[in-house]
N, C-alpha and C positions, 0 to 999 in steps of 0.2 A: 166542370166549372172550376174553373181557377180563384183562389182565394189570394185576400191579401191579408198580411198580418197580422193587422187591424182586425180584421174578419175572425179569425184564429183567435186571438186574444179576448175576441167578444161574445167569442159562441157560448151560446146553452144551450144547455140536454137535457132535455125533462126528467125528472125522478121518476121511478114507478116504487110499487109496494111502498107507501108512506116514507118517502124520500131515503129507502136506503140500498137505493142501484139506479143506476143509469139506465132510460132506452136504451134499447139494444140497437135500436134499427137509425134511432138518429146520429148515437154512436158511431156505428159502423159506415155512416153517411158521410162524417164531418173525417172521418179515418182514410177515408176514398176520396174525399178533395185534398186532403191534406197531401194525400200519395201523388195524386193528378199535378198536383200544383209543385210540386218537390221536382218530380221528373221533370214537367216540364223544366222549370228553372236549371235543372240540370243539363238539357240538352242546349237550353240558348248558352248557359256558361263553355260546352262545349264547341261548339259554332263560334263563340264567338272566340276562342282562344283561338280556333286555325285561321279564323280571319286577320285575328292579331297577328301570329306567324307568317303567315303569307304578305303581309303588311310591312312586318320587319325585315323580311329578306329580298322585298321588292325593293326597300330603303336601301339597301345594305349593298344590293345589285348596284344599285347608280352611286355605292359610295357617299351616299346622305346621311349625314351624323342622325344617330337616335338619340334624342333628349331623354335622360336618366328622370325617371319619376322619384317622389318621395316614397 
């Protein structure tokens, strides 16, 4: 399950022993999307850089100015 931010920012984990520790197991839940959600974001960041690359040398092939970003 992929999370978003928002989600992240909003989670709660129930206390155990009269609020002084964290579930263990909703812990180790929200630790495992957090990880899911990271890679993925990791691999589209990847994908999409050689897409970029290959983008720009297609350009660059027929001599097409690349417009400089800020």
């Amino acid at each position: 399950m992929l999370l978003t931010p928002k989600e992240v920012r909003e989670a709660k984990i129930s206390t155990r022993f009269f609020g002084t520790g964290y579930d263990i197991e909703e812990t180790d839940r929200l630790l495992d999307n957090c990880e899911q959600t990271i890679e993925a974001v990791g691999t589209h960041l990847v994908e999409m850089k050689r897409a970029m690359l290959k983008l720009t040398q297609l350009l660059e092939a027929h001599n097409i100015p690349i417009p400089q970003t800020i």
